[in-house]
C-alpha positions as CSV (number, residue, x, y, z in Angstrom):
1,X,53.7,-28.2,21.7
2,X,50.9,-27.9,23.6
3,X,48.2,-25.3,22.6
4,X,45.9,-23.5,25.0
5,X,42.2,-23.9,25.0
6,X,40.0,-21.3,23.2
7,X,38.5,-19.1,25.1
8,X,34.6,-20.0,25.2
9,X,32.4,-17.6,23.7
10,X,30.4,-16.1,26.2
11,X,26.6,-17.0,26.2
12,X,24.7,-14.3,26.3
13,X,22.2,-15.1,23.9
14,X,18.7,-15.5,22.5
15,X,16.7,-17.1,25.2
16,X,15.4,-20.3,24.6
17,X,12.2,-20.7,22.5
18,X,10.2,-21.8,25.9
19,X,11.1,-18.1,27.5
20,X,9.8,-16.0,24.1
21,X,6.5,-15.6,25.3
22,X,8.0,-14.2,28.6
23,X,10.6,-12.4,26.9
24,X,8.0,-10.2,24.4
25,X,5.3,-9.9,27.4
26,X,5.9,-6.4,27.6
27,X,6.1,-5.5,24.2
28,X,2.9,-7.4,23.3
29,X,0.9,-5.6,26.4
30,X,2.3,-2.6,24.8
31,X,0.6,-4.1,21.6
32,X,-2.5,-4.7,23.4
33,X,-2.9,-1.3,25.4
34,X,-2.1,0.4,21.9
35,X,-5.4,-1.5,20.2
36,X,-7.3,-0.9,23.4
37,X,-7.1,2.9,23.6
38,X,-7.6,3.6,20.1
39,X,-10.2,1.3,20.1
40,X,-12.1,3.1,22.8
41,X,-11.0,6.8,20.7
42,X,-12.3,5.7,17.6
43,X,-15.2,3.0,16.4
44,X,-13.6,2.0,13.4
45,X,-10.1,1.3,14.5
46,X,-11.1,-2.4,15.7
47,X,-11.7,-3.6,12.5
48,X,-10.3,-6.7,10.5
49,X,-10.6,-4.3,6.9
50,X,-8.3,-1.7,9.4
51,X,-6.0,-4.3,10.6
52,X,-5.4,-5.7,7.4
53,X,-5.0,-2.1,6.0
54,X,-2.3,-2.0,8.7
55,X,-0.7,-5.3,8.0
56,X,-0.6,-4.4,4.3
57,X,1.4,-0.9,4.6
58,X,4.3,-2.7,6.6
59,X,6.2,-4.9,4.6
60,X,9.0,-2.7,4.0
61,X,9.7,-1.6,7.3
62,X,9.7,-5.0,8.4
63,X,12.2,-6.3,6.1
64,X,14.3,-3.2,6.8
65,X,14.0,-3.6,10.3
66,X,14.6,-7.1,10.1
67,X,17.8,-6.4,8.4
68,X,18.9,-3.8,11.0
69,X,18.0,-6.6,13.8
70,X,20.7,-8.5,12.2
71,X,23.2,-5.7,11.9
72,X,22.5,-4.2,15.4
73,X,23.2,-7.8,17.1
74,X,26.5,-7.6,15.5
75,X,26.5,-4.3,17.7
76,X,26.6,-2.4,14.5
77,X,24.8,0.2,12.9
78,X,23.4,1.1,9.6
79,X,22.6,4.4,8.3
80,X,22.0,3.9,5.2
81,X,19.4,1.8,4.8
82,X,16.9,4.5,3.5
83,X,19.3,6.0,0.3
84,X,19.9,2.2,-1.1
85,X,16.2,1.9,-0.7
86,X,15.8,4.4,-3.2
87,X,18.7,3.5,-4.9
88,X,17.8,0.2,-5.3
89,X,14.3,1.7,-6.0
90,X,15.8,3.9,-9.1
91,X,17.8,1.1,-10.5
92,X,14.3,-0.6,-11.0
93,X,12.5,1.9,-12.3
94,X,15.0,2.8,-15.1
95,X,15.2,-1.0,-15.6
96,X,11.1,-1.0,-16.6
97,X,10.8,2.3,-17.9
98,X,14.1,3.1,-19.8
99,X,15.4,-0.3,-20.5
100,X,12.2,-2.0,-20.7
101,X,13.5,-5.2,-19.1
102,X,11.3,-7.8,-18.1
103,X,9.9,-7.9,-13.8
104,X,12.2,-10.4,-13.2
105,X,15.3,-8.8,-14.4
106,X,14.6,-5.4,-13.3
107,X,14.2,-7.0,-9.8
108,X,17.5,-8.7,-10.1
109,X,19.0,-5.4,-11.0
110,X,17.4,-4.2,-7.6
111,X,18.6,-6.7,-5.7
112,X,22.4,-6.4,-6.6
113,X,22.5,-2.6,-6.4
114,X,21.2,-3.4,-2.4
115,X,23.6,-6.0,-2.5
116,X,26.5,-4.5,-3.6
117,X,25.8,-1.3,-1.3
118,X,25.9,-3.6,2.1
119,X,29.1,-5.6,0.2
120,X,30.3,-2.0,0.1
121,X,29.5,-0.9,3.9
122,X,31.0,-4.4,5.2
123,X,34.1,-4.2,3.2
124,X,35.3,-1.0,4.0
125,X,33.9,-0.8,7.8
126,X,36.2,-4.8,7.9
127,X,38.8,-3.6,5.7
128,X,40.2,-0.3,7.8
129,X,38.3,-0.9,11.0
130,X,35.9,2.3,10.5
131,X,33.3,2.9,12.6
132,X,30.0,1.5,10.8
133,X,28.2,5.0,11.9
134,X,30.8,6.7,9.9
135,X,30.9,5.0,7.0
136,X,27.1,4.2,6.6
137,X,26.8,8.2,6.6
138,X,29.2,8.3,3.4
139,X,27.0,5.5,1.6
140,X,23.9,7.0,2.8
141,X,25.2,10.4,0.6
142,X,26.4,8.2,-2.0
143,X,23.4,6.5,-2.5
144,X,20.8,9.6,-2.1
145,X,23.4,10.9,-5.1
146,X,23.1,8.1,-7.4
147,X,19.4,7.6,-7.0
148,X,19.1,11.0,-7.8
149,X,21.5,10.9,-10.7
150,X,19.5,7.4,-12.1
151,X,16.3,9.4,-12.1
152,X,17.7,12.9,-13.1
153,X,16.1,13.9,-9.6
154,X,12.3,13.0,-11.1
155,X,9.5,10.7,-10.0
156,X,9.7,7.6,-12.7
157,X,5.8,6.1,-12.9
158,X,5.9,2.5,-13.9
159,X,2.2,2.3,-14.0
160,X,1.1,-1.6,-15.1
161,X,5.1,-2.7,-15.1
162,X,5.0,-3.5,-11.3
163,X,1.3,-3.2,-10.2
164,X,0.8,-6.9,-9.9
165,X,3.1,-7.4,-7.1
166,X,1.1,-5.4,-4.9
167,X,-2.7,-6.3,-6.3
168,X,-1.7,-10.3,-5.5
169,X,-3.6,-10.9,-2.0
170,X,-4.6,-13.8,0.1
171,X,-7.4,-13.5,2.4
172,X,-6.9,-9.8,1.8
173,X,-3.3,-10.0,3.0
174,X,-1.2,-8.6,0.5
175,X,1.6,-10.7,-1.3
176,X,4.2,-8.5,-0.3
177,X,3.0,-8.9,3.4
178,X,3.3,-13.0,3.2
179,X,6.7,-12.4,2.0
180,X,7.8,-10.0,4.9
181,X,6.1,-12.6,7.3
182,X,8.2,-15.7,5.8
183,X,11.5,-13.6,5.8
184,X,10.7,-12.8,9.7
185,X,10.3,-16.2,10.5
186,X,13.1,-17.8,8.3
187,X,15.1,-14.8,9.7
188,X,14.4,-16.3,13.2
189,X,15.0,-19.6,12.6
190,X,18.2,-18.9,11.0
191,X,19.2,-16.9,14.4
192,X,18.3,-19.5,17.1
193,X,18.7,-23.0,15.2
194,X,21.6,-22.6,12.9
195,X,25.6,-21.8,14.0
196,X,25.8,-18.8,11.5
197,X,23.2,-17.3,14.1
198,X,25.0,-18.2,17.2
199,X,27.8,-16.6,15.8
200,X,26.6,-13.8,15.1
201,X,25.4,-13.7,18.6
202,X,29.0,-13.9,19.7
203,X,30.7,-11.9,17.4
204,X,27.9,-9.1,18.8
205,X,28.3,-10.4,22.2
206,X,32.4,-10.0,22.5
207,X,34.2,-9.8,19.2
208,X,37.4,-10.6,20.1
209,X,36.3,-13.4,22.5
210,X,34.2,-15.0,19.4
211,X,37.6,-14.5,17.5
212,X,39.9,-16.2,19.7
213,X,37.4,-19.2,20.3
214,X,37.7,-19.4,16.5
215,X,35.0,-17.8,14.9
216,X,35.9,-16.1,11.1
217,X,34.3,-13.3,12.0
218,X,34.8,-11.1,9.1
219,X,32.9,-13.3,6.5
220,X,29.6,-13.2,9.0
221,X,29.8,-9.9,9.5
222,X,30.2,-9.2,6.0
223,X,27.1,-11.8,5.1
224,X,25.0,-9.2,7.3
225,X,25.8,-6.5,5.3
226,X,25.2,-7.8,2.1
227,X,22.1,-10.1,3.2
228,X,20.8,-6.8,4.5
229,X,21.4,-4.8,1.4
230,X,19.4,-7.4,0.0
231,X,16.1,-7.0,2.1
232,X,16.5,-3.4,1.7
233,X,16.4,-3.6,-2.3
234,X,13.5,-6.4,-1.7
235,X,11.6,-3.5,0.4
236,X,12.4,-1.1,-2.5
237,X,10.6,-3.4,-5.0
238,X,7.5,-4.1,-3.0
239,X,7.3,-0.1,-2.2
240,X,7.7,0.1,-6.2
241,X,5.1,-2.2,-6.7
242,X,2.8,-0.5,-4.2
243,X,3.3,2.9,-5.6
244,X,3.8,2.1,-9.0
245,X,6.5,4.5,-9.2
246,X,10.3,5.0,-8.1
247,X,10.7,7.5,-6.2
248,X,14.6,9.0,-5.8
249,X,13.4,10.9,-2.1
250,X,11.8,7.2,-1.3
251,X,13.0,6.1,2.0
252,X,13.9,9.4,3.8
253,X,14.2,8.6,7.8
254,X,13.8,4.7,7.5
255,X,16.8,3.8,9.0
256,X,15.4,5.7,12.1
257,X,11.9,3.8,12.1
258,X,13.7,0.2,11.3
259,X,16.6,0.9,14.4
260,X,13.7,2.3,16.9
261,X,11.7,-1.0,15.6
262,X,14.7,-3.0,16.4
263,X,14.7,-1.6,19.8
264,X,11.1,-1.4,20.8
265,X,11.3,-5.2,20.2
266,X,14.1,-5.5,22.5
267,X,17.1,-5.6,20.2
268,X,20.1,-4.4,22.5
269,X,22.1,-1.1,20.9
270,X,24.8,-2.8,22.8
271,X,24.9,-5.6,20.5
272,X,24.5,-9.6,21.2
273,X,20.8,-9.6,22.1
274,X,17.8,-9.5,20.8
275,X,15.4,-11.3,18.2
276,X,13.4,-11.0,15.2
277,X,10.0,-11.8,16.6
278,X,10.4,-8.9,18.8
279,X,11.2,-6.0,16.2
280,X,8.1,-7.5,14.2
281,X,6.2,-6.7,17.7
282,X,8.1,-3.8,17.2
283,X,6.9,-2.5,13.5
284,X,3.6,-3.7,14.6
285,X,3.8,-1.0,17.6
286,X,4.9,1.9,15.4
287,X,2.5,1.2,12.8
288,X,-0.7,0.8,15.2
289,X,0.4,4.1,16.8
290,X,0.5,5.8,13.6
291,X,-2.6,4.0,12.7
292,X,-4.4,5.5,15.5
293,X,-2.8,8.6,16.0
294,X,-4.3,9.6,11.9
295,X,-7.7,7.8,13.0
296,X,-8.1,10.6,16.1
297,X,-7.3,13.2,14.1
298,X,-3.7,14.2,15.5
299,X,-1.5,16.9,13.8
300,X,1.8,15.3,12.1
301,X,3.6,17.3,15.1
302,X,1.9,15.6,17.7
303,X,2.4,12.3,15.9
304,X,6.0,13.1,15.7
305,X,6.2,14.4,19.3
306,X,4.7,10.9,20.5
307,X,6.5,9.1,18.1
308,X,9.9,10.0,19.4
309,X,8.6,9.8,22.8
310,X,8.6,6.2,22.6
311,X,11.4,5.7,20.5
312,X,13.3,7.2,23.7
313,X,11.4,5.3,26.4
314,X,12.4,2.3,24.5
315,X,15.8,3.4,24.4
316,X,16.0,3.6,27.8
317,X,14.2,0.4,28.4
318,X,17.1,-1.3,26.5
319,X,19.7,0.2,28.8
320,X,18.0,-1.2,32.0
321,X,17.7,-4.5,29.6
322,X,21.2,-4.1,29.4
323,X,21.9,-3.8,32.7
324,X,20.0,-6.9,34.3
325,X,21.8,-9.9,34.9
């Protein structure tokens, strides 16, 4: 018997590497005009100590976001990425300060609780079909709860336990930094040269066209999840590290700042497009508008007010995206 074709998967994907620079222009002039004002506002804005200051308070929105870039090109959506931070976050600290495990184990610990959180969100969004706003919002409760329970709802300091991940620096770029910087680029790579990342391309582009060109969709979408828990628990540790302390209220909001990353760099809501060099242009354009915004002397309002602002504009910059050919 004669079987029909597959049905191609349709190509809406990441533009080739030639057409990046073109495809970021307007998020790096956004960059740019960023720098530029609050250059002119302030004197010691343009500075490589306050660029490196910048740079070193990022790496955990960027591996958060970076996760979310994968999870929103599935045309997904994670809400939960701020409570397994602190979950993940509490699981370490009792790990030091209770159980006096050794860095390396307590880490490990950290990185299975994030794990098993986005093995959790995949299985049940794949399992009954769920929407992944809905049950992202249980695990985001779930996970606020237990961190809370772990820590008996108390700051755990871990004081000299953890400290030496965040002192290690290069050049005065911090350790945690060059690890955010080689997950972003592996991250892209793994995107735009390997067939897991063209699948997930598809999969976010038209499900059941990715399907029935036969594409096993549900163990990529489920690697997303749990490769995301993962970055989140790796964020966790490095804000651990940088506070010295686990915090169970750590990570209140993120998943807003990592999705409005995500989008700023040109990441589609709609699913399908996008790329991981643009929501690093992304964190990079939240964080130098924060930058500057404290350096002028703004009230946390106003910051908040311009904050959402362009987390809107970008919104509807992605829907015009969206809309073009």
């Amino acid at each position: 018997m004669n079987r029909p074709a597959p049905h191609p998967v349709p190509s809406r994907s990441l533009p080739p590497a030639s057409r990046w620079p073109r495809e970021h222009l307007g998020t790096l002039l956004a960059l740019a005009a960023l720098v530029l004002v609050f250059s002119l506002a302030t004197r010691h804005f343009f500075s490589p100590a306050n660029f490196r200051t910048i740079a070193n308070q990022i790496p955990s929105a960027l591996l958060v976001a970076t996760g979310m870039t994968y999870i929103l090109l599935l045309g997904q959506i994670d809400l939960s990425v701020g409570s397994v931070l602190a979950l993940s976050g509490a699981v370490v600290g009792v790990a030091l300060s209770q159980g006096h495990w050794p860095l390396p184990a307590a880490a490990l610990a950290g990185l299975a609780a994030g794990a098993l959180c986005g093995a959790f969100n995949g299985l049940v969004t794949l399992r009954w079909r769920l929407p992944t706003f809905i049950v992202t919002l249980g695990t985001l409760e779930m996970a606020r709860g237990g961190a809370h329970a772990l820590t008996h709802s108390q700051t755990l300091y871990l004081g000299s336990a953890i400290e030496s991940l965040a002192d290690a620096n290069v050049l005065g770029f911090s350790l945690p930094f060059l690890i955010a910087i080689t997950v972003v680029l592996a991250a892209q790579l793994l995107l735009t040269r390997t067939v897991f990342g063209r699948h997930v391309i598809a999969i976010g582009t038209n499900p059941e066209a990715a399907r029935l060109a036969g594409i096993n969709t549900r163990p990529v979408q489920l690697a997303v999840f749990v490769s995301t828990g993962c970055l989140v628990a790796l964020a966790a540790l490095i804000d651990c590290s940088r506070f010295q302390a686990a915090n169970p209220n750590a990570g209140i909001g993120l998943e807003l700042q990592a999705i409005a990353a995500a989008v700023i760099g040109g990441t589609s809501l709609m699913g399908g497009r996008g790329s991981v060099v643009g929501t690093f242009i992304g964190v990079l354009i939240i964080a130098v508008l924060n930058s500057g915004l404290a350096a002028v002397g703004a009230k946390e309002e106003l910051k908040r007010l311009i904050t959402g602002a362009v987390i809107i504009a970008a919104v509807i910059a992605d829907l015009y995206r969206h809309r073009r050919p």
